[in-house]
C-alpha positions in Angstrom: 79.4 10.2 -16.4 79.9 6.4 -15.2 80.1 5.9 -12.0 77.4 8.7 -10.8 74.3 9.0 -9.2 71.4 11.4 -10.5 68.6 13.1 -8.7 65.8 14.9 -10.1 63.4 16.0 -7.3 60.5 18.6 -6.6 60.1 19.9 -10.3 63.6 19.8 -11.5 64.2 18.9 -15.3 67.8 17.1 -15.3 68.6 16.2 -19.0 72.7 14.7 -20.2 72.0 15.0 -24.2 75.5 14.0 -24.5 75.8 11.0 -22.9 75.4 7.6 -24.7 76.9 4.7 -22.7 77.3 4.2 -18.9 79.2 1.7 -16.1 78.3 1.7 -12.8 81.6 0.9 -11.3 82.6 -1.7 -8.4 81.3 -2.2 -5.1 78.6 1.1 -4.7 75.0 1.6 -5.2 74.2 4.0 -7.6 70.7 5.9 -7.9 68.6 7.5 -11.0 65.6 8.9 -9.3 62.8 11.1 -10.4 60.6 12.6 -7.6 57.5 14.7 -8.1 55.5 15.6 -10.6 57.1 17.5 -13.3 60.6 15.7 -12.5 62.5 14.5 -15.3 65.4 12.7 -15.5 66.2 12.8 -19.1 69.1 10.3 -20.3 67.5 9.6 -23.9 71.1 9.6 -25.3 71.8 6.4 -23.2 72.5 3.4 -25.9 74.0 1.0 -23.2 74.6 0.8 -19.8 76.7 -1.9 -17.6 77.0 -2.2 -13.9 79.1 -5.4 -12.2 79.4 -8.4 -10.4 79.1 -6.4 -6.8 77.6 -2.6 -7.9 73.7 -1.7 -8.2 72.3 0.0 -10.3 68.5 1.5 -8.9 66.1 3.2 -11.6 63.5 4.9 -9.8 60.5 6.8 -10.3 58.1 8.0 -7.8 55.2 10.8 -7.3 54.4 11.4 -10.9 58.6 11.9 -11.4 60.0 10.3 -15.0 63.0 8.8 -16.0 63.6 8.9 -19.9 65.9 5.9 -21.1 63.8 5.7 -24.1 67.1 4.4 -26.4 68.7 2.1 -24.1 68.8 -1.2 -25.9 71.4 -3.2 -24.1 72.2 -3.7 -20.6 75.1 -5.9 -20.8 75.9 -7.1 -17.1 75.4 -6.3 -13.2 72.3 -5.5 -11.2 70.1 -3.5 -11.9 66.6 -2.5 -10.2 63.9 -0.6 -12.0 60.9 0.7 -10.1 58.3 2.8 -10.9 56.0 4.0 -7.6 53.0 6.0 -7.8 50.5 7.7 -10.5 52.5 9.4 -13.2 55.8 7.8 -12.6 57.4 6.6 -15.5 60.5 4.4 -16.4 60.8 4.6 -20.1 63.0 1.7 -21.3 61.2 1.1 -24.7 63.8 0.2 -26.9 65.6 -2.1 -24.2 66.1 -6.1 -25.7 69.0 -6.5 -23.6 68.6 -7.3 -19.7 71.7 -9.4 -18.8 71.8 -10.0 -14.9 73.6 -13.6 -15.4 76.2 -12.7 -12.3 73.5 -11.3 -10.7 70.2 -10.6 -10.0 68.1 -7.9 -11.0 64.7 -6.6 -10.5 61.6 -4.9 -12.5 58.8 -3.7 -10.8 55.8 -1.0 -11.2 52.9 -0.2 -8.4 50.5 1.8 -7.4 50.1 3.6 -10.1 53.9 3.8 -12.0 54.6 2.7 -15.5 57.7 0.7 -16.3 58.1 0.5 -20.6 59.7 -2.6 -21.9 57.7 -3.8 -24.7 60.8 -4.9 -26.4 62.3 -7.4 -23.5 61.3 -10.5 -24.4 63.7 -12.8 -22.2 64.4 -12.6 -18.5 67.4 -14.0 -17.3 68.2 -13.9 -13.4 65.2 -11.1 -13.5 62.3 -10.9 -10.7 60.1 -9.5 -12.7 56.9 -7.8 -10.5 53.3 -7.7 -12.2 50.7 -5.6 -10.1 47.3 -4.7 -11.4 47.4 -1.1 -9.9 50.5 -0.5 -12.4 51.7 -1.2 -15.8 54.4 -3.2 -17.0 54.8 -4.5 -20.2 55.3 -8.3 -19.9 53.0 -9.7 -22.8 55.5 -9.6 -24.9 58.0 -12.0 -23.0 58.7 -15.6 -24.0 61.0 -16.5 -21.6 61.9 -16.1 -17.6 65.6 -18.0 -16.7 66.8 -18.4 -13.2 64.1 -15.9 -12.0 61.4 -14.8 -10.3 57.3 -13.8 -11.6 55.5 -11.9 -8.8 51.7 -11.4 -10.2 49.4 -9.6 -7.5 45.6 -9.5 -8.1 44.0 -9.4 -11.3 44.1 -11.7 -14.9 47.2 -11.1 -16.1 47.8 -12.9 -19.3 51.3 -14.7 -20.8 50.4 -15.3 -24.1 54.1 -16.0 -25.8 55.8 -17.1 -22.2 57.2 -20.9 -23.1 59.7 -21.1 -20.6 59.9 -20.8 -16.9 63.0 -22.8 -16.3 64.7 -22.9 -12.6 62.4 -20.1 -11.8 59.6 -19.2 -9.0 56.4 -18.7 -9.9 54.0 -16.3 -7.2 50.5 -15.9 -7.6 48.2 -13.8 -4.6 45.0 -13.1 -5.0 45.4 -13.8 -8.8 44.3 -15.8 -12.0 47.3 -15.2 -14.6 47.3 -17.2 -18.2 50.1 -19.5 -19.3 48.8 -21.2 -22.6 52.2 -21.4 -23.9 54.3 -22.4 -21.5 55.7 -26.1 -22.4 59.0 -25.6 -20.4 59.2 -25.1 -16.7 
């Protein structure tokens, strides 16, 4: 399956059972969308996935659609953008430790409404990583953001294990965040 792009739109119920590992390829953009409720995208069998230097990879979610990559645990190089839009949408990366954008950049983000699951990434290397209070993201859990990016809009967001903010940007709007840990930036 590498190298494909997968929609699940108006109701549909896509699932690859068979499918464990995935590469994106060179030079394209390639989508995983879920759109509408009851749209589900399910590629649970996913243990790894790897895009490039120059190839996208865009996880998206939007109007209540879900996208089940509940075993990934590694992501081992390219770009990849994860985005959860609306209320119900769900990007379900729970068992993901692995987000390796180091020849790249790549983006995590979750609003009005969506859900993005990453309680296991702890470090963010070349990741903008997008924290809104009308969504929900897991970030508590992360100790370290390399070479990236924190977007935090509205609300009291709290950092508690974050040390590290190293050649990274740091935007606050209309927000009060907490960084008791951080001794690094």
């Amino acid at each position: 399956m590498d190298q494909a792009s997968i929609y699940a739109r108006s109701g549909s119920v896509v699932r690859f059972p068979g499918i464990t590992s995935y590469a994106t390829g060179s030079t394209n953009q390639r989508f995983w969308q879920a759109e509408g409720a009851g749209s589900v995208l399910d590629l649970s069998g996913i243990t790894s996935f790897a895009g490039n230097f120059a190839d996208h990879l865009n996880i998206l979610a939007y109007s209540g659609g879900k996208v089940d990559l509940r075993n990934a645990s590694a992501q081992s190089e390219g770009h990849v953008n994860v985005y959860a839009q609306d209320t119900g949408s769900l990007i379900d990366l729970s068992k993901l430790v692995t987000l390796n954008s180091t020849h790249n950049v790549s983006y995590l983000q979750a609003a009005a409404g969506g859900t993005v699951k990453i309680p296991l990434l702890t470090q963010l290397d070349s990741t903008y990583l997008t924290v809104n209070n009308d969504a929900t993201i897991d970030y508590a859990q992360i100790t370290r953001i390399i070479n990236g990016s924190l977007t935090i809009n509205n609300g009291t967001p709290a950092f508690p294990l974050l040390t590290h903010l190293t050649n990274s940007t740091v935007d606050v709007r209309n927000a009060t965040p907490g960084f008791s840990a951080v001794t690094s930036m």
